[in-house]
N, C-alpha and C positions, 0 to 999 in steps of 0.2 A: 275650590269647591264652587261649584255653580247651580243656585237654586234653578228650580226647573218646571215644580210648582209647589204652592201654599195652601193647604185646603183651610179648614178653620179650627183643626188641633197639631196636621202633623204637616211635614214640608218634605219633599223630594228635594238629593241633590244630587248633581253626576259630579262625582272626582274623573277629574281628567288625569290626573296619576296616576289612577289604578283602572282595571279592564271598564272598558265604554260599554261591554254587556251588563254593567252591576251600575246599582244607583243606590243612594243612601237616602234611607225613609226614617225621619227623625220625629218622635212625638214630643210635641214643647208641652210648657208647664200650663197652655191656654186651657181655660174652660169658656165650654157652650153649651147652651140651649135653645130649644127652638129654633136651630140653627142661627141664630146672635153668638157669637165669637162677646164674651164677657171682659172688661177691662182689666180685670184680677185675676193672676195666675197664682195656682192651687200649688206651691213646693212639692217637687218630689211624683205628682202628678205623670208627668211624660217618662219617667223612670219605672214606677209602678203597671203603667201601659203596655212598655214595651217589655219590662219582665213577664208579665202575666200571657200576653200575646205568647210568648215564645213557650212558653208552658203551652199553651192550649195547641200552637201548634206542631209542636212535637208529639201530642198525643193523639191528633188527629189527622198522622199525616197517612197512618194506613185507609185514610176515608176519602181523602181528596191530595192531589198533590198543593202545596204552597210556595209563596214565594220567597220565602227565606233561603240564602247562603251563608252569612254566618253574621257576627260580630265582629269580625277581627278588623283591624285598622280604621278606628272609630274617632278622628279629631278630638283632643282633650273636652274640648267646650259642648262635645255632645255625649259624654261620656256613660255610658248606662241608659240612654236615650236613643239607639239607634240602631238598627239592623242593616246589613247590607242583602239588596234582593234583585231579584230579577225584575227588568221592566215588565208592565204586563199593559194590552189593551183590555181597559178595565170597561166590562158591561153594563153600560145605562136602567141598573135595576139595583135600588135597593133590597136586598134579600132578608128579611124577617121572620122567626120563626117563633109562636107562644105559644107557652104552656098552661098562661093563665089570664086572663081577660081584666085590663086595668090600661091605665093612660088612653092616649088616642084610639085605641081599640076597643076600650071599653065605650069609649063617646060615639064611633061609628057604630058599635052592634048598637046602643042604646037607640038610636034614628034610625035606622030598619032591620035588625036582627042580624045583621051578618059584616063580616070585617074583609075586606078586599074582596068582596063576591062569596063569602064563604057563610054557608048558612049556619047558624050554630044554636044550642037548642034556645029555649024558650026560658025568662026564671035567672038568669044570669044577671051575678053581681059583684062590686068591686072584687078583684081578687079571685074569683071562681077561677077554678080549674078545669080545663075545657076538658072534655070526653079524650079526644089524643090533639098531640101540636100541629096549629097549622100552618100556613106559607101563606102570607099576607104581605106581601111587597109593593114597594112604595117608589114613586120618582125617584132621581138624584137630582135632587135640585143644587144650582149653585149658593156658592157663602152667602148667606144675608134672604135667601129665598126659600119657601116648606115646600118639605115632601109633601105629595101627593101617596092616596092610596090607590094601588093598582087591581083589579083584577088581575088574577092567572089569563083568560083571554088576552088583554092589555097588553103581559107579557111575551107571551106568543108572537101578536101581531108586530112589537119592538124585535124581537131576539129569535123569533123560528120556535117553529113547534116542539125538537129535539133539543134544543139549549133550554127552552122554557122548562123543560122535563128534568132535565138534570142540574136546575138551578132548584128545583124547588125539591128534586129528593135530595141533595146533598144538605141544602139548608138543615132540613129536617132533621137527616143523619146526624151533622155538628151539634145538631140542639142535644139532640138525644147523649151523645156523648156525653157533650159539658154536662146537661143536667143530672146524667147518674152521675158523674165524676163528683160533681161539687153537692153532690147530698151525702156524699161521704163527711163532707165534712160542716153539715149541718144547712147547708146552701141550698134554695129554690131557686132558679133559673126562671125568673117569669117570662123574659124573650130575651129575643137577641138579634144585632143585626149583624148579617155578613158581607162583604164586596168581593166578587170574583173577577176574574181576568181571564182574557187569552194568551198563551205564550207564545211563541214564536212559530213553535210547530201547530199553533192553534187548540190547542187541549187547556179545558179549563182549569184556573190554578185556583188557589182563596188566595186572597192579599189582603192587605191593609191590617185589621186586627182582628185578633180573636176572642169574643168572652171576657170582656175586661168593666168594668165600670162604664165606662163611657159608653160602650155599644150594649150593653145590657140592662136589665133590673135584677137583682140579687136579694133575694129574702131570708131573712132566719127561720129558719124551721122550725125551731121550739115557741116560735110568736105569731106561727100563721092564722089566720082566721079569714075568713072571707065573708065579707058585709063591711068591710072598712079598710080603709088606709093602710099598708104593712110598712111596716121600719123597711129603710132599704140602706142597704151599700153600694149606694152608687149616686148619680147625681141630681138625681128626684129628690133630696134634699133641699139643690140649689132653687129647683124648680117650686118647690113649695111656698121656700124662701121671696121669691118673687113673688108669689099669688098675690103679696100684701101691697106689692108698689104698685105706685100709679103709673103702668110702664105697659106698650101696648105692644111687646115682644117682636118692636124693628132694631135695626140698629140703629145707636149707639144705645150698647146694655148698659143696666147699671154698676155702677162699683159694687164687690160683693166686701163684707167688712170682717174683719182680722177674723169675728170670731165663728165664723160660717165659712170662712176660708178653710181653718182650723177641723171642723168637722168632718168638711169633705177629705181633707188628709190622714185626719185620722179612720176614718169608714173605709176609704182605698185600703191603706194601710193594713186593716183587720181583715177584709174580702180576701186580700191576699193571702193571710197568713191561713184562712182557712180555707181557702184551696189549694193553695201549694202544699200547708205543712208545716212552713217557713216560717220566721217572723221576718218582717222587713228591714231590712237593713238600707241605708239612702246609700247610695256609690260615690266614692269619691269624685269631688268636681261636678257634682250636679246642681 
């Protein structure tokens, strides 16, 4: 196996045993914020990822094609942790999609009324639910570095008028899916991030992940309110968690302690179970 690259949760690797068109995209047990790669990994974390991922992209493959081939022939040590997929040239634009106005989004509308260039109305507060979702995309910046918010022009002027166009209705379309999907099972989809690629024959794929904790905010439905904070499953926990250190979110993060470890495993854990169905089962050798 030959690593190929490391982002700051999950790691590309090419087996040279098996076809040189397929690469193995592994999610580890890392937690981050703020783009800081955290020194405590979350158990069970890169297993729940890459279950969840696969859920969401099975059910939205009639919307965009993806970069999955399958699971099979997965090394013990990454076992439950790994897909095998297609390489893709992956596009220089974070793709963002909200349904309701909170985190960095909230802090841009609040300093001029609009989030990536998008004007949005007037009276907006934590938690609101915007009139319909928007596409609010942001740099990719590298490990240890923040995104940037982009205007839609921004995009354009990176990626062409025609990519720009169908980065930001597919986003949209994903959102839209997940968020009916998982209010089935009592789930608010506040946002979500996605990563697209080109493939070989150049047609855009989704890669990386889909709707998981890490790339979303997740809310309970029978607890929403908007003028305050919402319980979330997902890693805005950690991030709270931090608000109290004296930590100026570069790296080196802090150590996160057993029992906040512990929460985010078990909030994964439950996100799952209600939008799979499922309860979580850990996989063996993880």
């Amino acid at each position: 196996m030959k690593l190929v690259h490391s982002g700051k949760v999950r790691e590309l690797y090419l087996d040279e045993s098996v076809d040189p068109a397929e690469l193995l995209l592994v999610a580890s047990d890392r937690l981050s914020i703020y783009d800081v790669v955290l020194p405590t990994p979350v158990p069970d974390k890169g297993a729940i990822l890459t279950a969840l991922s696969l859920f969401w992209f099975d059910r939205t493959a009639d919307l965009v094609p993806n970069h999955v081939i399958g699971t099979h022939d997965v090394p013990a040590e990454f076992a439950g942790r790994a897909v095998r997929c297609r390489p893709l040239e992956m596009l220089p634009v974070e793709c963002i999609a909200r349904g309701y106005l909170t985190g960095l989004g909230l802090k841009e509308y609040q300093k001029n009324g609009t989030v990536s260039g998008v004007r949005l109305p007037d009276g907006l507060v934590e938690g609101s639910r915007l009139p319909e979702p928007i596409f609010t995309p942001t740099t990719k910046a590298a490990v240890g570095e923040h995104d940037e918010f982009m205007t839609f022009d921004e995009v354009v002027a990176l990626v062409g008028a025609d990519t720009a166009e169908q980065l930001r209705a597919l986003t949209l379309e994903v959102y839209r899916r997940g968020a009916e999907s998982a209010a089935a099972g009592g789930i608010l989809v506040a946002d979500t991030k996605l990563e697209f690629g080109r493939d070989t024959d150049g047609g855009i794929v989704l890669g990386d992940e889909v709707l998981t904790p890490d790339s979303s905010r997740f809310w309970p439905a029978d607890s929403y309110e908007p003028g305050r904070q919402q319980f979330s499953f997902d890693k805005q926990y950690v991030r709270d968690w931090s608000a109290d250190l004296d930590w100026d979110r570069t790296a080196p993060g802090p150590e996160v302690p057993d029992d906040v470890v512990k929460v985010v495993q078990d909030r994964y854990a439950e996100v799952y179970r209600r939008i799979t169905g499922s309860v979580w089962e850990s996989p063996v050798g993880s």
